[in-house]
Biopython code that builds the backbone (N, CA, C, O; Angstrom):
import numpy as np
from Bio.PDB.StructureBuilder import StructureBuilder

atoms = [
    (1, "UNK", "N", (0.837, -1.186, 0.000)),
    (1, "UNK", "CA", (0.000, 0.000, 0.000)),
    (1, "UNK", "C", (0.875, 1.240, 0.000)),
    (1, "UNK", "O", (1.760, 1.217, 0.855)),
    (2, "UNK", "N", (0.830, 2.157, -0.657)),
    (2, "UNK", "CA", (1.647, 3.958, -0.958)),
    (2, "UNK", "C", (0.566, 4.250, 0.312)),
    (2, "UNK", "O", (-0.505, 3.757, 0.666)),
    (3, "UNK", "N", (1.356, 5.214, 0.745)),
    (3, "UNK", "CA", (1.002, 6.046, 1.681)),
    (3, "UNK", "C", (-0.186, 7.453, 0.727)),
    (3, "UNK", "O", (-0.078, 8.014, -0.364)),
    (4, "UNK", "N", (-0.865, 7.507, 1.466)),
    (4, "UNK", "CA", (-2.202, 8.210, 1.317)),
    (4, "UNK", "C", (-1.952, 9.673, 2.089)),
    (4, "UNK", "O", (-1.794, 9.760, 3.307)),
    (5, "UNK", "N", (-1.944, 10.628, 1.310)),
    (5, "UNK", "CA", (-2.292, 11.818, 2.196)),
    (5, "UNK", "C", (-3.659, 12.994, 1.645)),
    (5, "UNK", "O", (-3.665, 13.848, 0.758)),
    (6, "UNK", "N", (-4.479, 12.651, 2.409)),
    (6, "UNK", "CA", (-5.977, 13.356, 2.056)),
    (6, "UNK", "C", (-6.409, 14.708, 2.794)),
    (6, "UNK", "O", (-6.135, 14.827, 3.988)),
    (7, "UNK", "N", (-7.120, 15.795, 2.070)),
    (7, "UNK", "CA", (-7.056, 16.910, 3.039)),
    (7, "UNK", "C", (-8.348, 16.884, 2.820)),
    (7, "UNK", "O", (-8.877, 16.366, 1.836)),
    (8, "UNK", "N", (-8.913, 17.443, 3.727)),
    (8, "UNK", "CA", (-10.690, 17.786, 4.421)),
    (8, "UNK", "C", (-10.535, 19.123, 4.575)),
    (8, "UNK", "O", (-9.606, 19.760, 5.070)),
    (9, "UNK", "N", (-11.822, 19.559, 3.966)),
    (9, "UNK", "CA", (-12.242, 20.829, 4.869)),
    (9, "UNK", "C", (-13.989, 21.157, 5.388)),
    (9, "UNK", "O", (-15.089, 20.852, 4.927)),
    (10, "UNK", "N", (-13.622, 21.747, 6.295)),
    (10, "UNK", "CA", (-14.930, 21.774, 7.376)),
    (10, "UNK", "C", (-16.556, 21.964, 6.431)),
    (10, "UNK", "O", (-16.727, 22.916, 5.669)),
    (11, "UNK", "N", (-17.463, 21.048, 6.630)),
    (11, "UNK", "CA", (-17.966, 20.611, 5.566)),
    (11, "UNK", "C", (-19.663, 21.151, 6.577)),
    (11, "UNK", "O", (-20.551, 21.846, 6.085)),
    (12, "UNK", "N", (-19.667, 20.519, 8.150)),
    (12, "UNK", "CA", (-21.211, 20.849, 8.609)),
    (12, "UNK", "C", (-20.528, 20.483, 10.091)),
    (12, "UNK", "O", (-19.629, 19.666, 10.293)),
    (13, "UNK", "N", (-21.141, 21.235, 10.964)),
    (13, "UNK", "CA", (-21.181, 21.040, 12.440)),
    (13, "UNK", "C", (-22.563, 20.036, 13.480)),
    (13, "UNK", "O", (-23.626, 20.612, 13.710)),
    (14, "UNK", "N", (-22.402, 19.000, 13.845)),
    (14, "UNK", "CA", (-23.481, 18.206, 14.207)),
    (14, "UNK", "C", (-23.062, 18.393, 15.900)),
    (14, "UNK", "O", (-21.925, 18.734, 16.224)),
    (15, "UNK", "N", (-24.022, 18.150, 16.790)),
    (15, "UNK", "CA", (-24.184, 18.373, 18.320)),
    (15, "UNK", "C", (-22.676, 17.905, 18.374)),
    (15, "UNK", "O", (-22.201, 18.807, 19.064)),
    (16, "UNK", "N", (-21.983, 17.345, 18.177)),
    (16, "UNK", "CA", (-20.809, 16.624, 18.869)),
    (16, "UNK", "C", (-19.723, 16.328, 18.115)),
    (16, "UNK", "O", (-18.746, 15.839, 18.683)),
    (17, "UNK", "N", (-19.698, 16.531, 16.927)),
    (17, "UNK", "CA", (-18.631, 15.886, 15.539)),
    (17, "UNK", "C", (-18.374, 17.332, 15.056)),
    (17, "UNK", "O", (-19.096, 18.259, 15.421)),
    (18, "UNK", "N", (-17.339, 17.493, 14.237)),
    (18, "UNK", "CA", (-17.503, 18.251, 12.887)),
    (18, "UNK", "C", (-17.244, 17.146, 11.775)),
    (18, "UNK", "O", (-16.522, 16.156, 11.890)),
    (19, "UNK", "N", (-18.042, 17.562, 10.600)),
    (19, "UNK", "CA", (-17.521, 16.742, 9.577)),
    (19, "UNK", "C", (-17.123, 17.814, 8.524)),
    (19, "UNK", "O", (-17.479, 18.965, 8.270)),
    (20, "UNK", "N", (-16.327, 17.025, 8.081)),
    (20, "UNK", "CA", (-15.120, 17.369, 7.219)),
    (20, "UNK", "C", (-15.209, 16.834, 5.489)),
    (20, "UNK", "O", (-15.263, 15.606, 5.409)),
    (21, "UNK", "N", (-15.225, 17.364, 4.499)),
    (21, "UNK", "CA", (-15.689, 16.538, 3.282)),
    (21, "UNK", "C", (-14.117, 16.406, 2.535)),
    (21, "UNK", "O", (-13.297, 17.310, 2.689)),
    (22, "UNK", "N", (-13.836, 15.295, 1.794)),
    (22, "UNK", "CA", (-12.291, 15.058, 1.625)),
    (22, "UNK", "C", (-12.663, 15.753, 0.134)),
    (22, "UNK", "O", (-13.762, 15.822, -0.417)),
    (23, "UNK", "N", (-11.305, 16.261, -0.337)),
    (23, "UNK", "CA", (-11.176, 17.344, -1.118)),
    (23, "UNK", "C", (-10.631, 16.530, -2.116)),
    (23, "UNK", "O", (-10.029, 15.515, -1.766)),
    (24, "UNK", "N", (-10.784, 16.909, -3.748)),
    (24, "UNK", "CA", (-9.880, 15.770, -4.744)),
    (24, "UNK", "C", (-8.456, 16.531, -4.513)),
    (24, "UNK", "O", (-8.072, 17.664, -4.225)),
    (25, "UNK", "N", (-7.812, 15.065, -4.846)),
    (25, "UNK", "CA", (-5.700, 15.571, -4.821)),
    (25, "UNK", "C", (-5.879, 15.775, -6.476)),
    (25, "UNK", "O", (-6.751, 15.987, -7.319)),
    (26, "UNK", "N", (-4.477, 15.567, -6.347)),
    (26, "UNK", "CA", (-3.862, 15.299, -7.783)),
    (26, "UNK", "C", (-4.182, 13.776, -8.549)),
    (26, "UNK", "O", (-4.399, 13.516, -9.732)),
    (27, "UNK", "N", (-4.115, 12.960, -7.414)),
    (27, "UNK", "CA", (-4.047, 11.323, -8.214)),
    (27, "UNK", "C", (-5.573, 11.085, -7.681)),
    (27, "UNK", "O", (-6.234, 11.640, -6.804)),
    (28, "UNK", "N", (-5.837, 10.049, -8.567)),
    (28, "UNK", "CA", (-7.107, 9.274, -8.325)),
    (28, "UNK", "C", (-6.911, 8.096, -7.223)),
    (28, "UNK", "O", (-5.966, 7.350, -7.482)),
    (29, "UNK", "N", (-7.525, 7.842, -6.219)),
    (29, "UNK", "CA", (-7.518, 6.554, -5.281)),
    (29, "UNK", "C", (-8.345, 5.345, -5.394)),
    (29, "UNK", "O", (-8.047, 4.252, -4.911)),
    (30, "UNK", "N", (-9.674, 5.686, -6.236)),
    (30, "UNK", "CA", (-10.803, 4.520, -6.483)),
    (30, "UNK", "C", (-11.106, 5.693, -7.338)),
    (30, "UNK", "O", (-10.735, 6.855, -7.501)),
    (31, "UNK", "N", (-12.374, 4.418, -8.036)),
    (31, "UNK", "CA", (-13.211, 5.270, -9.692)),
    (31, "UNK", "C", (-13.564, 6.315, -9.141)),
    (31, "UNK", "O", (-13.141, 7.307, -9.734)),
    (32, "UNK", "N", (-14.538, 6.660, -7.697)),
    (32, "UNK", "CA", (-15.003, 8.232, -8.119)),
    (32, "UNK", "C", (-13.854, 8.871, -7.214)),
    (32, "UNK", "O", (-14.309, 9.475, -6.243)),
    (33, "UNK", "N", (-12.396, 8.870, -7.327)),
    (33, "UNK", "CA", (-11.572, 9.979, -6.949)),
    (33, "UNK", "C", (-11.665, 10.148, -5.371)),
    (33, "UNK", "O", (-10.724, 10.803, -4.921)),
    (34, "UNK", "N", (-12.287, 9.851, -4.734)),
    (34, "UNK", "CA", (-12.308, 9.723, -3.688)),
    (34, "UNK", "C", (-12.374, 8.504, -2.743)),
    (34, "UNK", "O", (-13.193, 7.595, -2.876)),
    (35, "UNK", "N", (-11.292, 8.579, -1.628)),
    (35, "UNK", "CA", (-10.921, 7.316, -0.911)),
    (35, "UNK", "C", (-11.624, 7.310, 0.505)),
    (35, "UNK", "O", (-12.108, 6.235, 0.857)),
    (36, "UNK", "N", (-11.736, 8.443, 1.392)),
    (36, "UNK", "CA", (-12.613, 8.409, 2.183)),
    (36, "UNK", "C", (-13.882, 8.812, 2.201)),
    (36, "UNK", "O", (-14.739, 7.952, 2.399)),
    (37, "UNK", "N", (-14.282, 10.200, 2.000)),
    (37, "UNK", "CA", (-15.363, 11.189, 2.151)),
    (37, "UNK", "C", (-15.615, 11.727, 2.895)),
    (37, "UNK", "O", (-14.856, 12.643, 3.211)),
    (38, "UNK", "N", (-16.662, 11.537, 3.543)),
    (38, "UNK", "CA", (-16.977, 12.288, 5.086)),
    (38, "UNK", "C", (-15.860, 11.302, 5.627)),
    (38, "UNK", "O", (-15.377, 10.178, 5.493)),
    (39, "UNK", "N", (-15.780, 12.513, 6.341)),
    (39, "UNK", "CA", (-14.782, 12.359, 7.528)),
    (39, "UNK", "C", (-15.340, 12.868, 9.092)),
    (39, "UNK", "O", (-15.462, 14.093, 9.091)),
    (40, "UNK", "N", (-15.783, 12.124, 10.684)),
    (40, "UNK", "CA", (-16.404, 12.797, 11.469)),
    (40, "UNK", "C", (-15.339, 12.514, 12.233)),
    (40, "UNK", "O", (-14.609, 11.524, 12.275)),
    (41, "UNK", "N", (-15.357, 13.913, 13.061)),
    (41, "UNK", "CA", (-14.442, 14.079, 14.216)),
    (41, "UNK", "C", (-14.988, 14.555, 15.640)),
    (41, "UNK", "O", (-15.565, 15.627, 15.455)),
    (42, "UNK", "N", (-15.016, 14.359, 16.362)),
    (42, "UNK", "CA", (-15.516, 14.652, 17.771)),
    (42, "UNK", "C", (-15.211, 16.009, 18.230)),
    (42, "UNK", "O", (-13.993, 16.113, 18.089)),
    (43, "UNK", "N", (-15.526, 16.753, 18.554)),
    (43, "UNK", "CA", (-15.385, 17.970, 18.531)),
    (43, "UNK", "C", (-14.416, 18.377, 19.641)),
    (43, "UNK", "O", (-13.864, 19.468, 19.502)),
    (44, "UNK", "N", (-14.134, 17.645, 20.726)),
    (44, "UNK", "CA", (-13.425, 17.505, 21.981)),
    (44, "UNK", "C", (-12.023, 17.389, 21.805)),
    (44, "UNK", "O", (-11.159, 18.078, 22.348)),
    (45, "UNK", "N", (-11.805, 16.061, 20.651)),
    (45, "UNK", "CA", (-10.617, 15.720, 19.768)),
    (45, "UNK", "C", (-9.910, 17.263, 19.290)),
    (45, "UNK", "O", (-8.680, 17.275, 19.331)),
    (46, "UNK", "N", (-10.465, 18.312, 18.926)),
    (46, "UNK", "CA", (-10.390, 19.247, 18.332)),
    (46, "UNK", "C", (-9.753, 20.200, 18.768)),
    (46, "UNK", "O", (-8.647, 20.500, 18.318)),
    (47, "UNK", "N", (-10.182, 20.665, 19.462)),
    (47, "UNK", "CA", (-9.974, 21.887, 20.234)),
    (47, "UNK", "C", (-11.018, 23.257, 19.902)),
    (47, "UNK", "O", (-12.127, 23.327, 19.372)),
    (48, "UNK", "N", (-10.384, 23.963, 20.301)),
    (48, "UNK", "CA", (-10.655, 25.301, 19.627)),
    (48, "UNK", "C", (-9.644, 26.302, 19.351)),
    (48, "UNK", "O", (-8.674, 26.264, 20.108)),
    (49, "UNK", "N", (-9.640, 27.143, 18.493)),
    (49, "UNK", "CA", (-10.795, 27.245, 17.447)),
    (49, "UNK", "C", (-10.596, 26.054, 16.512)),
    (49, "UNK", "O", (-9.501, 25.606, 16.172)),
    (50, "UNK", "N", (-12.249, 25.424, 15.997)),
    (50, "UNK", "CA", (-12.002, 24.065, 15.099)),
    (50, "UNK", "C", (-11.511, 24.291, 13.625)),
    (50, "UNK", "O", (-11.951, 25.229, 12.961)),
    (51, "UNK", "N", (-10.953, 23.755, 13.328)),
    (51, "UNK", "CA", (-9.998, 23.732, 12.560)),
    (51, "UNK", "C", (-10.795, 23.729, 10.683)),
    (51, "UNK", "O", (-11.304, 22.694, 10.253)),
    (52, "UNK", "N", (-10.756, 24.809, 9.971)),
    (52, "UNK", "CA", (-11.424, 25.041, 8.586)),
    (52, "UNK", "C", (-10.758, 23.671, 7.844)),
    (52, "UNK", "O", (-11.279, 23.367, 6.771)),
    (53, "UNK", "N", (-9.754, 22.904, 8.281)),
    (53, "UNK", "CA", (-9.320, 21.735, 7.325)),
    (53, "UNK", "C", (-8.392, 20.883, 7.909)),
    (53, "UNK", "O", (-7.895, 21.002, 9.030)),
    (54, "UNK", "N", (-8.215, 20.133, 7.193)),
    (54, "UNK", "CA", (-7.147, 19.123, 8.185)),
    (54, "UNK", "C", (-6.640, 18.013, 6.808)),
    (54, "UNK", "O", (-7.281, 17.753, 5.790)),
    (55, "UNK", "N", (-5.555, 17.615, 7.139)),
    (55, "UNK", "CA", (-4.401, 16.976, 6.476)),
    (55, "UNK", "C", (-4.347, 15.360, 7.076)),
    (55, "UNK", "O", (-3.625, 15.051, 8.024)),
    (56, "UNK", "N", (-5.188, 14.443, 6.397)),
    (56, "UNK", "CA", (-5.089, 13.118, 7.136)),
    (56, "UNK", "C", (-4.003, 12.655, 6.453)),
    (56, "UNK", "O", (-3.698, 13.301, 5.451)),
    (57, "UNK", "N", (-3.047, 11.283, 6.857)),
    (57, "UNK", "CA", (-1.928, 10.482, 6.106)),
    (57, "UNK", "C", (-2.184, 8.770, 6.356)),
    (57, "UNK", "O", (-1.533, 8.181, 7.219)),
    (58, "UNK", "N", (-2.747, 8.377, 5.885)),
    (58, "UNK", "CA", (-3.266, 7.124, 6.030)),
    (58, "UNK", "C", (-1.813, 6.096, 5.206)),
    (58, "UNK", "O", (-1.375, 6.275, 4.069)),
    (59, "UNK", "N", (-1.402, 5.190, 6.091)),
    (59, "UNK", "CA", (-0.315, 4.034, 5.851)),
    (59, "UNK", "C", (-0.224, 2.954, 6.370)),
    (59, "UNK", "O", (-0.621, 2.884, 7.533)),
    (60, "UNK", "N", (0.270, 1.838, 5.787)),
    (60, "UNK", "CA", (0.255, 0.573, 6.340)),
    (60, "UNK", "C", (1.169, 0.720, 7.538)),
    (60, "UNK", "O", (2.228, 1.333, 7.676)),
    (61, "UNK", "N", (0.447, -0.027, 8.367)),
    (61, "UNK", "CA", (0.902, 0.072, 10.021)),
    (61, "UNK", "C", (2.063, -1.003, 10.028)),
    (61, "UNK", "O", (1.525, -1.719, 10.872)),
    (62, "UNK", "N", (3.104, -1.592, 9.774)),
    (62, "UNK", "CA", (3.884, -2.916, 9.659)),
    (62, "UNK", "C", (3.897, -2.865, 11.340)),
    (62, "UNK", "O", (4.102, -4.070, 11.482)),
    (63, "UNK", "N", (3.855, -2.556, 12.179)),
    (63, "UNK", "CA", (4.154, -2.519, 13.421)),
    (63, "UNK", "C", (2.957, -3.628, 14.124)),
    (63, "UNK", "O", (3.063, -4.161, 15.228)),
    (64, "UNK", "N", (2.152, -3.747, 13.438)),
    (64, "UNK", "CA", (0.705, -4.543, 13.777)),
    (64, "UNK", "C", (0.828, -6.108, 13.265)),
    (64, "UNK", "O", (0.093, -6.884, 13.875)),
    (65, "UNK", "N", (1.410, -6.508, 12.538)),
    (65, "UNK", "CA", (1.943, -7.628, 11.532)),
    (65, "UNK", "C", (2.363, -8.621, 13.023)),
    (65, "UNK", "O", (3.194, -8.455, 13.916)),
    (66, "UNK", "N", (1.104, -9.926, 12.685)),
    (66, "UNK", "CA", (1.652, -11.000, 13.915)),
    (66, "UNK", "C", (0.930, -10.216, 14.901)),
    (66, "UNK", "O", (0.865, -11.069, 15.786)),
    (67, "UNK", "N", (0.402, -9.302, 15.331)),
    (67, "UNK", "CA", (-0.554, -9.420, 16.365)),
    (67, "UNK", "C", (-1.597, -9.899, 16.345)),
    (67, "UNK", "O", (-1.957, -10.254, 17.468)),
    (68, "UNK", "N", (-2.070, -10.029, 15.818)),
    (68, "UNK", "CA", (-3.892, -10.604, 15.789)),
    (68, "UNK", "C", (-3.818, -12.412, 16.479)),
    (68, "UNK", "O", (-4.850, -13.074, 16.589)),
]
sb = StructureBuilder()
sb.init_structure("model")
sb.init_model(0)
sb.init_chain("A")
sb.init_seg("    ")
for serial, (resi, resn, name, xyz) in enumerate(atoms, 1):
    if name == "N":
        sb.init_residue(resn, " ", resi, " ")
    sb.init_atom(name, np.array(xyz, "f"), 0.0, 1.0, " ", f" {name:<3s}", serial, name[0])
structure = sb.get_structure()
């Protein structure tokens, strides 16, 4: 798996989450261009002030290999 780096920006505010809608990159990840989508975050996770976007990096964990 290539390492994934996806950016969100602040998309709707719900009682307890913000969600975040993932933005197209440059490369395609699946047919419709998008690998996650909504994205929900807990609002606590956050801080303040909440954040207009955010930079996820999604990668294979090898550190997990033989645990299960």
């Amino acid at each position: 798996m290539e390492k994934l780096v996806l950016t969100f920006t602040h998309e709707k505010e719900t009682k307890n989450c913000i969600r975040y809608q993932e933005q197209l990159g440059d490369e395609a990840y699946s047919n419709s261009d998008i690998a996650v989508g909504s994205l929900y975050v807990q609002k606590e996770a956050l801080g303040e002030p909440i954040p207009q976007g955010l930079r996820i990096t999604i990668e294979d964990d090898t550190s997990q290999v033989g645990k299960e």
